[in-house]
FIKOLZA-1660 file (N, C-alpha, C; in steps of 0.1 Angstrom, whole numbers, plus 5000, padded with zeros to 4 digits):
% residues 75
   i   px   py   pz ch aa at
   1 1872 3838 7084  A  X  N
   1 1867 3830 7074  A  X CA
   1 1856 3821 7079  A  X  C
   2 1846 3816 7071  A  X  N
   2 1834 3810 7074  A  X CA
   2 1835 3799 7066  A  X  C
   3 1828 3787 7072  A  X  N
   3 1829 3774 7065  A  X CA
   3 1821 3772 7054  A  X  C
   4 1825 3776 7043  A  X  N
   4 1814 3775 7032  A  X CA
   4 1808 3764 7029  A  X  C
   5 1817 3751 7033  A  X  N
   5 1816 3737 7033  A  X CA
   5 1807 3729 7038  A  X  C
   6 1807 3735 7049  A  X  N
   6 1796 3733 7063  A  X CA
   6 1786 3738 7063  A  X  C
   7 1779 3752 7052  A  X  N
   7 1767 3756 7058  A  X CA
   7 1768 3773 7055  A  X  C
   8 1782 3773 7059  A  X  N
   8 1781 3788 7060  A  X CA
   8 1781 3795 7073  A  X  C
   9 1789 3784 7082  A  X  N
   9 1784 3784 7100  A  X CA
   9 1795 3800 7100  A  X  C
  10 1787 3804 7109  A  X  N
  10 1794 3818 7114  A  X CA
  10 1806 3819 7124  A  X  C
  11 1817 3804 7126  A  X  N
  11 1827 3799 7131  A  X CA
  11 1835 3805 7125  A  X  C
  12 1844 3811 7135  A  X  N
  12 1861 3810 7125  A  X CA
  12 1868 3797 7127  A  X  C
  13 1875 3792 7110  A  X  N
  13 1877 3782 7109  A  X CA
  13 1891 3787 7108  A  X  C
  14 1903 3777 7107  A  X  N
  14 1914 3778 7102  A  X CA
  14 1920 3766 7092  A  X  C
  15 1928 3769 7079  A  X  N
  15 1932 3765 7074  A  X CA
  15 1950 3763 7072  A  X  C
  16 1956 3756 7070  A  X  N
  16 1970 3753 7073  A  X CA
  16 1978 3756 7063  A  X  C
  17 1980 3770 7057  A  X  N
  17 1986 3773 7046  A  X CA
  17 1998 3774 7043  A  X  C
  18 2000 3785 7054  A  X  N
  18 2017 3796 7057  A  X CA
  18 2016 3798 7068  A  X  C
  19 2025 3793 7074  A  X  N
  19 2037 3783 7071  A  X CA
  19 2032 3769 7068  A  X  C
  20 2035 3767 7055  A  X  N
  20 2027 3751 7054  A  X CA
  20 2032 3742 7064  A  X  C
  21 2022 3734 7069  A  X  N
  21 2018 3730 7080  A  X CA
  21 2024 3729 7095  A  X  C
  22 2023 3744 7102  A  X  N
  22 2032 3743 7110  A  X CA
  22 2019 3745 7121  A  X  C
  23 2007 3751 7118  A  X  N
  23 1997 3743 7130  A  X CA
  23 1994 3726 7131  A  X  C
  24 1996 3723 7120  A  X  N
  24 1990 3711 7120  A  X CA
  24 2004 3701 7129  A  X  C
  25 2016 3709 7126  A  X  N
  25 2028 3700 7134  A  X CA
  25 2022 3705 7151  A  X  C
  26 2022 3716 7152  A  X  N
  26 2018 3718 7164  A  X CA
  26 2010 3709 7172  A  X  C
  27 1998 3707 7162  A  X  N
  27 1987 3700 7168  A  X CA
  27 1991 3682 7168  A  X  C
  28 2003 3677 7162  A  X  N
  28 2003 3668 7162  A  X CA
  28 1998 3661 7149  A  X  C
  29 1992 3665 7141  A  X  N
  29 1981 3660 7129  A  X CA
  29 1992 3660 7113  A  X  C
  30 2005 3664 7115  A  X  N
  30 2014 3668 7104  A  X CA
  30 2016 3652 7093  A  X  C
  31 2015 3647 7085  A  X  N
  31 2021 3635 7079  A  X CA
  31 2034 3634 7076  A  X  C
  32 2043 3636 7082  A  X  N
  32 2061 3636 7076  A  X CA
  32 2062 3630 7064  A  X  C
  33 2058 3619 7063  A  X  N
  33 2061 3611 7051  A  X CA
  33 2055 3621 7037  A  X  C
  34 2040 3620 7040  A  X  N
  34 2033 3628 7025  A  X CA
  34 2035 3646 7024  A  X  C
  35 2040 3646 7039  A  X  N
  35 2047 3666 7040  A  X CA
  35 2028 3675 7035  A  X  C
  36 2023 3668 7043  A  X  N
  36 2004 3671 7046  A  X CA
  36 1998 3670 7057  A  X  C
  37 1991 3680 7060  A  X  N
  37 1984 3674 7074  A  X CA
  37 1973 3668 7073  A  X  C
  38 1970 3657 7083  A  X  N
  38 1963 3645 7081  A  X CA
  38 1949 3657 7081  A  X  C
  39 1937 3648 7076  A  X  N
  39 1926 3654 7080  A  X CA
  39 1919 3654 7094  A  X  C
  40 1921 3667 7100  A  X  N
  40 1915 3669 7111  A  X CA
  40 1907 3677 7117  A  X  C
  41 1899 3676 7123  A  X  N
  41 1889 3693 7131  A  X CA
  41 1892 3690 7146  A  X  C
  42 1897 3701 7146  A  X  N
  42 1897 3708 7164  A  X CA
  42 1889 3714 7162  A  X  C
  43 1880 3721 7181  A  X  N
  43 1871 3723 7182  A  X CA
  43 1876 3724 7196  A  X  C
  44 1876 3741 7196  A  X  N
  44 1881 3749 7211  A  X CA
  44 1876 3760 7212  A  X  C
  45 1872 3762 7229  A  X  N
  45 1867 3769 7232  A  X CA
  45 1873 3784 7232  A  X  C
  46 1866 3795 7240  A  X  N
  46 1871 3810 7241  A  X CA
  46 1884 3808 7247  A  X  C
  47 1885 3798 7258  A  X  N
  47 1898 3798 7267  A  X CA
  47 1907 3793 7262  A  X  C
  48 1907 3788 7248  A  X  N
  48 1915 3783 7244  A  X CA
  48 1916 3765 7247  A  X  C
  49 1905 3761 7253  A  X  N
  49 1908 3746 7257  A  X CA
  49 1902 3738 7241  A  X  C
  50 1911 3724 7242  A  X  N
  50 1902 3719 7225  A  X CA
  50 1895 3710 7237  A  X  C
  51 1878 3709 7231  A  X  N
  51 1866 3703 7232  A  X CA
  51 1866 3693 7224  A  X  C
  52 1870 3693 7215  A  X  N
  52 1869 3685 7206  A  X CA
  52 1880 3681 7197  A  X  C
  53 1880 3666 7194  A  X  N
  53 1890 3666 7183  A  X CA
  53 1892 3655 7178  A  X  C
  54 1891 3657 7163  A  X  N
  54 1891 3640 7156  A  X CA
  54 1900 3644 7144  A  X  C
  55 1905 3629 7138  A  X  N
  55 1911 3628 7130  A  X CA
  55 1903 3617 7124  A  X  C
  56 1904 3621 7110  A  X  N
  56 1896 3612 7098  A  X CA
  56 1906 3608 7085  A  X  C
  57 1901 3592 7090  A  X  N
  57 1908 3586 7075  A  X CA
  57 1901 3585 7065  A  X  C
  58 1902 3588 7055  A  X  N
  58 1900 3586 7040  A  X CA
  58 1887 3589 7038  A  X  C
  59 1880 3597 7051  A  X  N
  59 1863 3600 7049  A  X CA
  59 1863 3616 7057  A  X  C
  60 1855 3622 7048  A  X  N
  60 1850 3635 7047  A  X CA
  60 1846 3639 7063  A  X  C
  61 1847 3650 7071  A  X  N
  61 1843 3646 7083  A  X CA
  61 1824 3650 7081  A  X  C
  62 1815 3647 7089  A  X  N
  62 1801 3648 7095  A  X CA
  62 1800 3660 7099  A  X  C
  63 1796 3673 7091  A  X  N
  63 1798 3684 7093  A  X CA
  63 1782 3687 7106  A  X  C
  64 1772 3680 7106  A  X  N
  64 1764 3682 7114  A  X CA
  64 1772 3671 7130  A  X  C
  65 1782 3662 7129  A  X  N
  65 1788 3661 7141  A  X CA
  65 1797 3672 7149  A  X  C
  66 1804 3681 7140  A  X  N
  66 1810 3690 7143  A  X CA
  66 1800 3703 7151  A  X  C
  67 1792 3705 7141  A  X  N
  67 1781 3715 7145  A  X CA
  67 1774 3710 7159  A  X  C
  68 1773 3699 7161  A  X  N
  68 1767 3695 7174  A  X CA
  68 1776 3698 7187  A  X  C
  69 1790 3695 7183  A  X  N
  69 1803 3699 7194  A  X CA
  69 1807 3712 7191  A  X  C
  70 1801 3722 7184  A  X  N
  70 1802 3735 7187  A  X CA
  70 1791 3735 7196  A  X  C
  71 1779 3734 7192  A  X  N
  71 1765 3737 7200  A  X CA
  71 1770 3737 7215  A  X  C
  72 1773 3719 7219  A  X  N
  72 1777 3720 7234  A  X CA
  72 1786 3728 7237  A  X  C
  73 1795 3738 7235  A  X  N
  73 1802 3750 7239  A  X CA
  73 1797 3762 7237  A  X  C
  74 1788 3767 7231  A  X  N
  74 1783 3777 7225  A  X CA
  74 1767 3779 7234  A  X  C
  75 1764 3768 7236  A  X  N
  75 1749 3769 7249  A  X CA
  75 1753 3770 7259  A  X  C
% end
């Protein structure tokens, strides 16, 4: 899947569907209380390492900051 949101970037993204939210528990980002996962973007490389990673309150994240922390892994 491609980020339609963002551009249309040629990234595979992932969404937290099924099992509802059991990457997001993984990752730590799960809300227990609202049974949601917080808003977050990871940003990991081929090896599997995360480069990147934020969590956003109540604001949309900066799709050209993300794009920037792909770039540095991607050059």
């Amino acid at each position: 899947m491609c980020a339609n949101s963002m551009g249309g970037v040629p990234y595979p993204v992932l969404a937290d569907f099924y099992p509802h939210g059991k990457v997001s528990q993984l990752y730590d980002v799960f809300n227990q209380e609202r049974g949601t996962p917080k808003r977050s973007i990871f940003v990991i490389d081929k090896e599997g390492i995360i480069r990147f990673a934020q969590e956003y309150q109540g604001s949309l994240p900066d799709p050209q900051e993300v794009l920037a922390e792909v770039d540095k892994i991607t050059s």
